[in-house]
Structures are given as C-alpha cells and as structure tokens.
N, C-alpha and C positions, 0 to 999 in steps of 0.2 A: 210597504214599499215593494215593487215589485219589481222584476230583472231587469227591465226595460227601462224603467227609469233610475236604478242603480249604474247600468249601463252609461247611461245619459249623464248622468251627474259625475259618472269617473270621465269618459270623456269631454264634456267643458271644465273639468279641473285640468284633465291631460291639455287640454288646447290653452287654457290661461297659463299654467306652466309652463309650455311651449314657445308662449308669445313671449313671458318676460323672460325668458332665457334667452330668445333671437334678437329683442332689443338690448340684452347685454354684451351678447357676442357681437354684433353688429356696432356699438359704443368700442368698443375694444379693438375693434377692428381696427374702427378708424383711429384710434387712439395709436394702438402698432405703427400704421401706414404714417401716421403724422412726426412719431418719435424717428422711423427710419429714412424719410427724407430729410429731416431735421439732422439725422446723423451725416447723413451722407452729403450735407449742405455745410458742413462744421468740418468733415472733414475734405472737399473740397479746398476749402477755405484755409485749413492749417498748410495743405501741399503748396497754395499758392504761397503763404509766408514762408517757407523753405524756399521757394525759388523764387524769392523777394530777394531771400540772406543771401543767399546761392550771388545771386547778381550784384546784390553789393559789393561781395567778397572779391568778384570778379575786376568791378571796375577798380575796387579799391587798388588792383595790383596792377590794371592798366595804368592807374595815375600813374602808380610809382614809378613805373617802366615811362612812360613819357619823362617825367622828370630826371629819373637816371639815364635817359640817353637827350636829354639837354645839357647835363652837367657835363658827360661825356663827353657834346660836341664840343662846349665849349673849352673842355679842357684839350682836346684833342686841337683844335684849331690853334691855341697858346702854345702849346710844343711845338705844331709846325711852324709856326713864325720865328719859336723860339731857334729852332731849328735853322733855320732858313736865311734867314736876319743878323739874329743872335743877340736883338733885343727886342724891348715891346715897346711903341709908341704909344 
C-alpha cells in the first residue's frame, strides 16, 4: 500500500464517519426542535387552564354578589314598607 492510497482510505472512512454523525446530529436536531415546541405548546395550554380557574372563581363570586344584593333589595324593600305602613300586604 502506498501513502496515497492510505491517505485515501483514511479520508472515505473520515467522510463516512462524518456523514453518519451529520445524519445523527441532524435526527436530534429535529427531535430537540420537536420536544421544545411541544413544551412550549403544553405549557401554553396549562397557563390557559389557570386562567380558565382564574375565571370561574371569578364569576363564581359575581353570582354570589348578584344574589346577595337581591336578597338585600328585597329585604330592604320589607323594612321600608314595614317601616312606612307598619304592615305587609
């Protein structure tokens, strides 16, 4: 064998080495790129259930507060009559 073609023979092992490293790194690549939108799509999606809860919680106190100031008017309207009157028809 001579240098030349020793040469030869370390560089196409250099270059096949090369290739299956670039298609690994390149597999993984995209593999990373896939898992991080994937993250970043999961947790999107958990902030919106927080501000899902967020909102229920919300309304939930607006009910009450509607209902505690019907009871309110209505009690308040009976006093005045009661008041006023001094009976209830």
């Amino acid at each position: 064998l001579t240098a030349m073609e020793f040469l030869a023979t370390i560089g196409l092992a250099s270059k096949e080495l090369f290739d299956y490293n670039r298609e690994s790194f390149q597999f993984d690549a995209e593999q990373r790129m896939t898992r991080e939108l994937m993250r970043l799509d999961m947790q999107v999606r958990r902030f919106e259930l927080f501000r899902e809860d967020i909102r229920d919680l919300v309304e939930l106190t607006v009910g009450k507060m509607k209902l505690y100031h019907l009871v309110g008017a209505l009690f308040l309207e009976t006093t005045f009559r009661l008041y006023m009157e001094g009976r209830i028809k």
